[in-house]
N, C-alpha and C positions, 0 to 999 in steps of 0.2 A: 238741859237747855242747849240749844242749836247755839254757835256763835256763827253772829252774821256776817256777811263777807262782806269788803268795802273792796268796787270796782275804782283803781285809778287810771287813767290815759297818759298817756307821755305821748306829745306830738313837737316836733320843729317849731321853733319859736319863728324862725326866719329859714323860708326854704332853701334860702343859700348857704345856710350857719348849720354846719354839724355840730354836734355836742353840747346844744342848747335846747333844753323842752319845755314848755310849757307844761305843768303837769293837771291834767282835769278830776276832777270828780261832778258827777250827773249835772253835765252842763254848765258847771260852773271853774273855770279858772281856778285853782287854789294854791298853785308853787310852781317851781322853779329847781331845776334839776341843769348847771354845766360845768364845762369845762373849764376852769380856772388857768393852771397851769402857771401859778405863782412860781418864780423862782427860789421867793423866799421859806417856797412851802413845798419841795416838792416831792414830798411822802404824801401830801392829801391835795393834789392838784383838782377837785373837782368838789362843786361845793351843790348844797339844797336848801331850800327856805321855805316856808308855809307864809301865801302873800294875800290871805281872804280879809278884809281891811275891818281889821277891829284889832286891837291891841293884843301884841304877841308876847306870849313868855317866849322866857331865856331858852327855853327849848323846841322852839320852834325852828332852828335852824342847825346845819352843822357842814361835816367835813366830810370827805370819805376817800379811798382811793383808787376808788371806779365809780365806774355810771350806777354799776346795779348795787354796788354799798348802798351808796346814796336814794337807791331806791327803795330798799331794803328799808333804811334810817327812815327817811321818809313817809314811809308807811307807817310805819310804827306810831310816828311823832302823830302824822295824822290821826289814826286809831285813840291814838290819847287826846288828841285837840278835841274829837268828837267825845270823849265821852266828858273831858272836862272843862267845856263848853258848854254852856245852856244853850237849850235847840232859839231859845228866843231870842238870844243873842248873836246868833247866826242866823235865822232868819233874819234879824234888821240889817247886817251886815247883806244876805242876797238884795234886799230891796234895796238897799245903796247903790248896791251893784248895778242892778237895774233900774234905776232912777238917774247914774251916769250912762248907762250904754243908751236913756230914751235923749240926753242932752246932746249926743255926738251926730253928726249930719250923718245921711245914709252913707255907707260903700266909705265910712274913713276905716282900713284897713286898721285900726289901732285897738277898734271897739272889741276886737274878740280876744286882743294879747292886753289889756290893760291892767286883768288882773292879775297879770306873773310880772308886771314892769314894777319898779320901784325897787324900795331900798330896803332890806331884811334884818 
C-alpha cells in the first residue's frame, strides 16, 4: 500500500516579520512555525503549534532548535492529528473556519492569518 503524501506551505505571517510562518495545508491555515528566542530557553528558541480550531492534545505543540526541527516535528504531529482525528470532526472545524472568514468585511487583511493567530 502507497503512503500518501501530505503537502504543507510555510509562508510569512507578516511580510515584515522574518521567522514567523503561517503553516498551510490545501487551503486551509493549520499552524504556526517562529522564532521564539526565549532567554529562559535558549537551547530551543523556536517553537510550532497545530491551530485548526477544535480541541488540541498535548501534542499538538512543541520545541525545537531550528526552523526545520520544528518543521520536521510539525509534520509529523500533523500526520498523526490526521490520522487520529475523525475526518468529520475536521470537517466541522473547516466549516467554522468558514463560516468566520463569510462574518469578516471584505479586504480585512486578518481573514487569511486567523487561523495561525491564537494561543496553543
Amino acid at each position: 500500500m502507497a503512503k500518501k503524501t501530505i503537502t504543507l506551505n510555510a509562508r510569512s505571517k507578516w511580510p515584515d516579520v522574518k521567522d514567523d510562518y503561517v503553516i498551510w495545508h490545501q487551503d486551509h491555515a493549520i499552524g504556526r512555525i517562529r522564532l521564539v528566542a526565549d532567554p529562559k530557553a535558549p537551547a530551543t528558541p523556536w517553537e510550532w503549534f497545530i491551530t485548526v480550531p477544535v480541541a488540541m492534545p498535548a501534542w499538538a505543540n512543541g520545541t525545537g532548535e531550528s526552523c526545520d526541527v520544528c518543521m520536521k516535528e510539525f509534520s509529523a504531529a500533523w500526520s498523526r492529528f490526521l490520522k487520529e482525528i475523525p475526518a468529520e470532526r475536521l470537517e466541522r472545524a473547516w466549516e467554522f473556519e468558514r463560516a468566520a472568514q463569510s462574518r469578516r468585511p471584505r479586504g480585512d487583511p486578518s481573514a487569511a492569518l486567523q487561523g495561525a493567530q491564537g494561543g496553543h
